[in-house]
C-alpha positions in Angstrom: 76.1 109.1 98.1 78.8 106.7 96.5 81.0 104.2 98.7 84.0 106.1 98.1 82.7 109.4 99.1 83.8 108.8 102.6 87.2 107.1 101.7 89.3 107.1 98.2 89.6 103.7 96.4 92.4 101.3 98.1 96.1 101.4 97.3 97.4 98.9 94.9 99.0 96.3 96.8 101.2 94.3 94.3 103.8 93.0 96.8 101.6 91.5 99.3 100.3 87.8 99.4 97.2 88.4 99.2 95.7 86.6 96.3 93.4 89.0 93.9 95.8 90.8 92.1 97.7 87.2 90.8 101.3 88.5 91.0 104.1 86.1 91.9 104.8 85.4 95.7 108.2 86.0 96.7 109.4 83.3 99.0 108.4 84.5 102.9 111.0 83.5 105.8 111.3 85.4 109.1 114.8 85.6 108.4 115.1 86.6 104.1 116.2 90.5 105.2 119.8 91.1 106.4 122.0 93.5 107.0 124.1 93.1 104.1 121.5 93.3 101.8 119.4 96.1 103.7 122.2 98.9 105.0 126.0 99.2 106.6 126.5 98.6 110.2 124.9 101.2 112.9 127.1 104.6 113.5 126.9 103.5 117.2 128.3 100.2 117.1 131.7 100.8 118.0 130.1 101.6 121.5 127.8 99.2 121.0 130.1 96.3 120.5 130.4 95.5 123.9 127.0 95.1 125.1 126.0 92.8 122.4 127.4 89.3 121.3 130.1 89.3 118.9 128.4 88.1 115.3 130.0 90.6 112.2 126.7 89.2 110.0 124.1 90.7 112.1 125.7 93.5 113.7 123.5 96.0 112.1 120.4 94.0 113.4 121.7 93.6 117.3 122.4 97.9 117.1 119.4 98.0 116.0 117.6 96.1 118.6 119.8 97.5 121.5 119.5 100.7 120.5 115.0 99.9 120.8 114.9 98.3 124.2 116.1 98.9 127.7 119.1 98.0 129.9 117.8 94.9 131.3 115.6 93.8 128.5 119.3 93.7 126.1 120.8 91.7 128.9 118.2 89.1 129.3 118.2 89.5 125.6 122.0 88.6 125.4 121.7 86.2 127.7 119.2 84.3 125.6 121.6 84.0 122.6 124.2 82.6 124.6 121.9 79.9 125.5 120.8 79.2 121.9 123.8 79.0 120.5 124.2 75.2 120.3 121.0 75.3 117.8 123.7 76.0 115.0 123.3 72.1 113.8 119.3 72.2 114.1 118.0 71.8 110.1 115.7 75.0 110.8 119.0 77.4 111.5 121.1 76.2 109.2 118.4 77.1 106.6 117.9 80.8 108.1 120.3 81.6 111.3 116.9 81.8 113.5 119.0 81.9 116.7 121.3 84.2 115.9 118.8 87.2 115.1 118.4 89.6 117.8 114.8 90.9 116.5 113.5 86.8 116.4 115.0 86.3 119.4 113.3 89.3 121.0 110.2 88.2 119.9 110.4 84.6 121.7 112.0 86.1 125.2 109.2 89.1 125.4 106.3 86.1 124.9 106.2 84.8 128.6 107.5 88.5 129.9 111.6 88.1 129.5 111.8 84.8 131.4 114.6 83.1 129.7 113.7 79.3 130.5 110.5 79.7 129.3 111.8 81.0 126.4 114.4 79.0 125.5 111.6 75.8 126.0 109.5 77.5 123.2 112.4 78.4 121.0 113.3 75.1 120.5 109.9 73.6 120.1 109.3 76.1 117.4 112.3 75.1 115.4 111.6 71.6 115.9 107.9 72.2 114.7 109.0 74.2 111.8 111.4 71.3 110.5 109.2 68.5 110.8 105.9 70.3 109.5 108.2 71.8 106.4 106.7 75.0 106.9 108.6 76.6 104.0 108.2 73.9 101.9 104.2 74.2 102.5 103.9 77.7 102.4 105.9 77.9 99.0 103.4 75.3 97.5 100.5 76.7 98.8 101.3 79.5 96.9 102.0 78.4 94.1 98.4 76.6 94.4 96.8 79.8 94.9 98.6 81.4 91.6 97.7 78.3 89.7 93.9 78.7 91.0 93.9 74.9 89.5 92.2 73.4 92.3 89.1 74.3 93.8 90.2 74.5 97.5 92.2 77.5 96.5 89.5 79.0 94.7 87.2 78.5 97.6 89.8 80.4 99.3 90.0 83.2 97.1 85.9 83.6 97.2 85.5 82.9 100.9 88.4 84.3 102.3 87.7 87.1 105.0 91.1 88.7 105.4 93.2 91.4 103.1 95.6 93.9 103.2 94.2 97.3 103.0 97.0 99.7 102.9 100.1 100.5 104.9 100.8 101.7 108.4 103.6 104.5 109.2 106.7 102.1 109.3 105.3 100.8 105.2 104.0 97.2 107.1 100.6 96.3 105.9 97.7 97.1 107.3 95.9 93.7 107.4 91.7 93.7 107.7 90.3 90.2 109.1 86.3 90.2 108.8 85.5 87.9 111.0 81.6 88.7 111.4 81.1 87.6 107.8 83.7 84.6 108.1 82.7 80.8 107.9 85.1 78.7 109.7 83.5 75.7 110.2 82.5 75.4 106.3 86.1 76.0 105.2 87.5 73.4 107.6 84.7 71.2 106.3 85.4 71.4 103.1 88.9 72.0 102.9 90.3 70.2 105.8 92.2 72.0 108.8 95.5 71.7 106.7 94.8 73.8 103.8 93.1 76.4 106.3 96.4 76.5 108.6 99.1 76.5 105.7 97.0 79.6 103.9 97.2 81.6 107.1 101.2 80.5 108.0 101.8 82.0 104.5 100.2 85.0 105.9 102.2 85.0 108.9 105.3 84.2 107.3 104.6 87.5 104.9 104.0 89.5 108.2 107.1 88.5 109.7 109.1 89.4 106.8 107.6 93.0 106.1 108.3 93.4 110.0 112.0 92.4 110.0 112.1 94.9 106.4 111.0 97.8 108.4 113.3 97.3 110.9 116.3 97.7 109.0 114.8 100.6 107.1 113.6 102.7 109.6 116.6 101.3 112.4 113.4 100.6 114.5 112.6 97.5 116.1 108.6 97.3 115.6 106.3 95.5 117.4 104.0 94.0 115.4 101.6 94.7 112.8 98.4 96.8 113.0 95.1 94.5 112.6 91.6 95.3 112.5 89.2 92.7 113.6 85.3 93.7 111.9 83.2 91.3 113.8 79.5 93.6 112.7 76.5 91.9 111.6 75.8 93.1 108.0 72.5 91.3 107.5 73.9 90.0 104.7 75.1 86.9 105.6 72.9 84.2 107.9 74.1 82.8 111.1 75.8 85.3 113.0 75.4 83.8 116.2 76.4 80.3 115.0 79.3 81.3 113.2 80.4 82.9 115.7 80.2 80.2 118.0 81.9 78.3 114.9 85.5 80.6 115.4 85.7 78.8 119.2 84.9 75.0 118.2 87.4 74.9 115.4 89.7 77.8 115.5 92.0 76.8 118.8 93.9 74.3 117.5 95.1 76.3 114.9 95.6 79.5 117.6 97.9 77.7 119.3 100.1 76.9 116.5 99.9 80.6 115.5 100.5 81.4 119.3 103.5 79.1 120.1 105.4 79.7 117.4 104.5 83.2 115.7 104.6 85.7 119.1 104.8 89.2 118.5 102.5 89.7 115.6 100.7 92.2 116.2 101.0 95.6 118.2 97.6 96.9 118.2 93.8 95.2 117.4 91.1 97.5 116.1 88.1 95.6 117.3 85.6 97.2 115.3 81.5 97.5 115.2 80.8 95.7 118.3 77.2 96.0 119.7 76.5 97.7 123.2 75.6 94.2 124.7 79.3 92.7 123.4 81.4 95.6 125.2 79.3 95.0 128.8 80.2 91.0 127.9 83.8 92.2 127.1 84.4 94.3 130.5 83.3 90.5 132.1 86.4 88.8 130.3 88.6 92.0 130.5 90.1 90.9 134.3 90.8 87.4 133.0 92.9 88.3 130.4 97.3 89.1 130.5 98.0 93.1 130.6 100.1 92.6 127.7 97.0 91.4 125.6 94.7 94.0 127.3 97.4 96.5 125.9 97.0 94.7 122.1 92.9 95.1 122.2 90.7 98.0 121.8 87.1 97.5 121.1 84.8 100.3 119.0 81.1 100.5 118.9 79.1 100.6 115.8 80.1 104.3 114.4 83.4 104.7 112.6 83.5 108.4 114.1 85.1 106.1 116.9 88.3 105.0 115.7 89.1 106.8 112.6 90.7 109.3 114.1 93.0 107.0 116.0 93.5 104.3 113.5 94.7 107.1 111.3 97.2 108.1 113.4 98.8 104.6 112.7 98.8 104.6 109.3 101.1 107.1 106.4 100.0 110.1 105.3 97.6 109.6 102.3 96.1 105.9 103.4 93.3 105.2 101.4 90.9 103.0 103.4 88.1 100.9 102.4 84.5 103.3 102.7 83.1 100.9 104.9 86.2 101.4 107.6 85.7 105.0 107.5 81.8 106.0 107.4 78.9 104.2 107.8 76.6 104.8 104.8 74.5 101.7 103.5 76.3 102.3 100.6 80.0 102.0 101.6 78.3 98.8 103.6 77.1 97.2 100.4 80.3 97.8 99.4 82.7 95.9 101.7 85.0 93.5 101.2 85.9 90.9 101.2 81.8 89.6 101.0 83.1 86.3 103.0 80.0 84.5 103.1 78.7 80.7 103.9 80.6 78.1 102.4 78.4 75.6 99.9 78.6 72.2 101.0 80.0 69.9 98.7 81.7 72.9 97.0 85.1 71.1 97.2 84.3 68.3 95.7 86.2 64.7 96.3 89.7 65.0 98.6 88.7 68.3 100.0 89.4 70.0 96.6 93.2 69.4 96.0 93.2 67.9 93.3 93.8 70.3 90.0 91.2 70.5 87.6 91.5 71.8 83.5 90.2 75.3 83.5 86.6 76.2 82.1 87.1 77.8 78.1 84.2 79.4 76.7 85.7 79.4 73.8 88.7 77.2 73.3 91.1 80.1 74.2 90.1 81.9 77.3 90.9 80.7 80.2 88.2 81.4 83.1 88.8 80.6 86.5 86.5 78.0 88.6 83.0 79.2 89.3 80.8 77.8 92.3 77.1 78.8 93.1 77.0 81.4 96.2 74.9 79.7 99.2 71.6 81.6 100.2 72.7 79.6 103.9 70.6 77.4 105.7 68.3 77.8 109.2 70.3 78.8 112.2 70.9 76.3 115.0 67.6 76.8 117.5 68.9 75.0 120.4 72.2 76.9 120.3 70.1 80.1 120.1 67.7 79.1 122.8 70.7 78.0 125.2 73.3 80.8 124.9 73.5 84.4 125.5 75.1 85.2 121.6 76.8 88.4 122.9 78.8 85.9 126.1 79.9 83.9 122.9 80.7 87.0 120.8 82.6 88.6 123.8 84.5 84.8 124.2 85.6 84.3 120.7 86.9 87.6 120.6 88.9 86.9 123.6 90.2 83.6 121.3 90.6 85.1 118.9 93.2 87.8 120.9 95.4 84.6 121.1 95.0 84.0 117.2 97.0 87.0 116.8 100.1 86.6 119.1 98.8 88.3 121.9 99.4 85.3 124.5 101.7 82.4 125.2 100.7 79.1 125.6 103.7 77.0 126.1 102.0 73.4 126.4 101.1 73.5 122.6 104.2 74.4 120.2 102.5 72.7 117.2 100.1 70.5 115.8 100.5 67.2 113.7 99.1 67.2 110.3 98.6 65.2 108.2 101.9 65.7 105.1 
């Protein structure tokens, strides 16, 4: 039986950022669609115009919104505007009008449950963060870096990476897979330094955000987020499980509350797939500890796929073709999932944590071949960590981390970290 009996080969996916196919990346902002370049004004709007604030440039986008929420929620939601409105002269909005978009606002005021304060606190320290980190400038380089695939941090990236876009949901936003049980944090921090790791996945979230704000204004529908599917199995394949697992909490919150406090509203539904019968009796123990709203996000499947094909499908447009290994659970389709992930070599990055560009390999003068580093058999396992913790508590914890990773929570204390330029 061939891997792609169960499932058809994947869709081409030239327009997303995802690195393999080497296209160009457009430039990502939560703010690049608008209504004069995406559609005329709503049909509604001359009864619409006075419930919403007076703003001819994003008409189309506050119809749209009102038209998606209830009564109260476009009240509360009007009333944050009027409160952001002195944010005009901020760096960040006169770049992209931040505060003046109903759909970003929405995001911010629905993070801690439609209380406007708390709101307004985390909409300003998110336009301060994103001025003084220079997110767009970062993102746009990193990119650039990755196209280049000059230095060897970015082609660690491209070998090591664990997440992808897989195909398409039924609004046309992507589909993204994160592989977390074949993922090696702590080596990718280790070699490539907490920046690069952060700034690859803001160019991620930045992509998100713009595909979401896209399919609003073509399917006049404000969407909640993107669909996500979180594969934390153990292959075999890869050594460590249990430490790299435990890996995700020790270096992945500082980075989750970045993602948390200033990218809310990501996602709308986590497929937590392949999860063992000892992690979903450690997940019902975290289950009460956790907001409703995030309970809502999160849906964990056992081993089979038989378990949410049939509802992950109903997500996605007609015609999806889905990696074998999502869809049936042959050895085959197994052996051939991706992306392999896998342990970071030690050393792999070479001197400054591999930013430094490097002339291309030619085997023969002419061809250009990209940078090639030896694939790690891994090392022994950390006994004491395995002697002193129950893995499937940790499993069942990071996974509850990891929740926040994708927007699922607010943490207000934490609208940023300081990295280094």
């Amino acid at each position: 039986m061939g891997a792609n009996s169960c499932c058809m080969s994947r869709p081409d996916m030239k327009n997303s950022p995802d690195y393999d196919d080497g296209s160009p990346f457009s430039s990502a902002s939560p703010s690049s669609a608008s209504p004069s370049r995406l559609g005329g004004a709503s049909p509604a709007w001359t009864t619409m115009s006075d419930r919403v604030p007076h703003d001819p440039e994003h008409e189309l986008e506050w119809s749209i919104v009102a038209d998606s929420i209830e009564e109260d929620e476009l009240h509360a939601l009007c009333e944050f505007h009027s409160v952001m409105q002195d944010c005009e002269v901020h760096p960040a909005c006169r770049r992209h009008p931040l505060h003046r978009q109903a759909q970003t606002l929405l995001r911010f005021l629905r993070a801690p449950d439609g209380n406007v304060e708390k709101a307004e606190l985390m909409f300003r320290a998110m336009l301060d963060w994103r001025d003084s980190f220079g997110v767009e400038e970062k993102v746009h380089k990193w990119r650039r870096e990755l196209e280049r695939k000059r230095t060897r941090r970015a082609n660690l990236i491209r070998r090591y990476g664990v997440d992808v876009e897989i195909c398409t949901d039924k609004f046309g936003i992507p589909v993204r897979l994160i592989r977390l049980g074949v993922a090696d944090s702590a080596g990718s921090v280790r070699e490539m330094g907490k920046d690069a790791v952060l700034i690859d996945s803001l160019s991620k979230l930045e992509w998100t955000h713009e595909q979401l704000r896209n399919a609003m204004f073509k399917h006049r529908k404000m969407i909640r987020g993107q669909l996500q599917i979180l594969d934390v199995g153990d292959y075999g394949h890869i050594p460590n499980w249990t430490s790299r697992m435990w890996a995700h909490l020790t270096v992945g919150p500082d980075m989750y509350k970045v993602f948390d406090a200033n990218f809310p509203e990501t996602v709308r539904k986590v497929f937590i797939i392949r999860t063992s019968w000892k992690v979903n009796q450690g997940w019902k123990l975290v289950t009460p500890l956790l907001p409703q709203r995030t309970k809502k996000k999160l849906k964990l499947y056992g081993q089979y796929a038989k378990e949410w094909i049939r509802e992950l499908r109903s997500e996605l447009q007609d015609g999806q073709n889905l990696p074998a290994f999502v869809c049936c659970d042959s050895e085959v389709a197994f052996q051939s999932a991706a992306p392999k992930g896998g342990i970071v070599p030690e050393g792999a990055a070479g001197r400054d944590e591999g930013r430094w560009e490097e002339e291309p390999w030619r085997a023969d003068g002419a061809q250009e071949e990209p940078v090639r580093f030896p694939v790690s058999e891994g090392g022994k396992g950390n006994s004491a960590l395995r002697s002193s913790c129950s893995w499937w508590l940790l499993t069942v914890v990071g996974m509850a981390v990891t929740a926040t990773a994708l927007g699922a929570r607010w943490s207000p204390a934490v609208p940023g970290l300081t990295m280094s330029p």
